[in-house]
N, C-alpha and C positions, 0 to 999 in steps of 0.2 A: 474218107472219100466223100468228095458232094454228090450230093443227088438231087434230081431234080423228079418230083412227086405231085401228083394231082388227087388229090383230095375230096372226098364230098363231107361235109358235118351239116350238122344240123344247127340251128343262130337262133336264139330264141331272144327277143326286141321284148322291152316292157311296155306296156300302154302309152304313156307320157313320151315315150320316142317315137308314136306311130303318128306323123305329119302327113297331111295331104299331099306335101308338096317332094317329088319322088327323088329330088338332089338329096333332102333330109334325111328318108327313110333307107337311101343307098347309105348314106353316111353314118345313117347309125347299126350299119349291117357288118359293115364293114367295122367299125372300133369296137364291134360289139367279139366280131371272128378276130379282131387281132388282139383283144384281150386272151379270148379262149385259146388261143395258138401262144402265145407266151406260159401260159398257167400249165398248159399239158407239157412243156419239158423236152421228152422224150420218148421214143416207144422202143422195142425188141427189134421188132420189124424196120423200121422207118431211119433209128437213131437220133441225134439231138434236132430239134423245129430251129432252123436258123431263123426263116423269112417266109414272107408269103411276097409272093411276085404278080400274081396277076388274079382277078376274081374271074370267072368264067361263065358261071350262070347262077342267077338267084331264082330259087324253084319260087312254086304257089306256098301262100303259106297257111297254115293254119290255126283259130284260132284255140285256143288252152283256155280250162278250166277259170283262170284268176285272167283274164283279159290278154295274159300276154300271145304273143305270134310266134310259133315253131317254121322259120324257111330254112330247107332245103340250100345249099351252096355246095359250087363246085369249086374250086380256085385250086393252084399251083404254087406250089411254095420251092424251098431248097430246105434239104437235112443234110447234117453232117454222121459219117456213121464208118466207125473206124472196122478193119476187115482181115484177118488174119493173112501172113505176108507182106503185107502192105509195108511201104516205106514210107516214114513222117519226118514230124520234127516235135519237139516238146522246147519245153522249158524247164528244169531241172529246179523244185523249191523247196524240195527237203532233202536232206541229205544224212541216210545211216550207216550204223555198221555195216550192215546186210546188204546196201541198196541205195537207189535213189528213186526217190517221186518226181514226178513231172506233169506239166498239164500240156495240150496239146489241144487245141482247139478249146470249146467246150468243156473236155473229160480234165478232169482234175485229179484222177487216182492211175495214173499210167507209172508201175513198177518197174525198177532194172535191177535187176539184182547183179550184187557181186559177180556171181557167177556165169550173168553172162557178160561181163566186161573184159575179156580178155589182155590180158596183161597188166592192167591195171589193179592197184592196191591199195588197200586205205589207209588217210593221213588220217590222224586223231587230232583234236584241236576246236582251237575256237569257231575257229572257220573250217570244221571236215569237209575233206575231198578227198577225190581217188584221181592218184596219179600214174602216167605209165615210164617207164625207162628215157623216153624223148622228153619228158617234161611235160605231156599233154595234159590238164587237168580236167575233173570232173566235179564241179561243184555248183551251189547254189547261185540261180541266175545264167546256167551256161545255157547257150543251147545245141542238144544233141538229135541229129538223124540218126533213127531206128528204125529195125523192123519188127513187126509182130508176132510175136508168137500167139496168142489166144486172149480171145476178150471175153470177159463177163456181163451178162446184165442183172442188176440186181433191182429188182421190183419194188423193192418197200422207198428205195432212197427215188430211183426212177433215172437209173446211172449207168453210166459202164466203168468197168473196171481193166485194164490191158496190163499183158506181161509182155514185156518189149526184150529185144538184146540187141548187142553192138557188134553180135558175131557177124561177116559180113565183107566185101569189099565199100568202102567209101562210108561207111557207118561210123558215130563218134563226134565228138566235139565240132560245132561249127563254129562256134562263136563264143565267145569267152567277154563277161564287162570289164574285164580290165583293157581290154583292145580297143 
């Protein structure tokens, strides 16, 4: 789900970007917070930093030990942040015994296991996939609507992790590249 988030950080500008002239030092305020907003990822709270939308106020600022200026900023951004229940869509890029990987926005480790693919059964081969009795298949590059069963955050990588299923009305293959 997106969301939409308002922010305060802190922007710390080096000497050499503090210009007189107040277009300059907005500009370097601003590429300064959308570097730091690319570099942070992710939180628990918040989920993945898509964008920043709009700045809203640049505080007083303060001068630091080695010349540089600590300000103060509010701005609004959007996060993406997936939510147990929830209905998506992924992409399907690995494909196992067990299961299949998918990415789905951002999240790159969104699990389906066999188990919950009901009806469906694995083809062994060059190209594995899981097929059902209709011929539906389940493979690499397809895309599937799921739902969530439970997501992970895992701190060290700065990630989430979901276990999805296809139990469900309207759940399952949407789209296939061979179509």
């Amino acid at each position: 789900m997106f969301l939409k988030v308002q922010l305060s950080w802190n922007v710390i500008i080096a000497p050499e970007n503090l210009q007189p002239q107040g277009l300059m030092l907005q500009r370097a305020i601003i590429i300064r917070l959308l570097s730091d907003f690319a570099m942070k990822k992710a939180t628990k709270d918040l989920g993945y930093f898509l964008a920043v939308t709009t700045l809203e106020k640049i505080g007083e600022g303060k001068v630091r030990q080695h010349g540089d200026v600590l300000l103060p900023v509010v701005f609004n951004a959007i996060t993406f942040k997936i939510f147990k229940g929830e209905i998506l869509e992924g992409v399907v890029h690995k494909v196992l015994k067990h299961g299949v990987f998918m990415r789905c926005g951002p999240i790159e480790n969104v699990y389906l296991s066999h188990l919950k693919m009901p009806d469906y059964e694995y083809v062994p081969g060059e190209n594995a996939c899981f097929m059902n009795d209709k011929l539906s298949k389940i493979g690499k590059d397809v895309i599937l609507r799921f739902s969530v069963i439970g997501t992970k955050w895992m701190e060290a990588d700065r990630d989430f992790q979901a276990l999805v299923s296809l139990e469900g009305d309207y759940l399952g293959p949407v789209s296939t590249p061979d179509i």
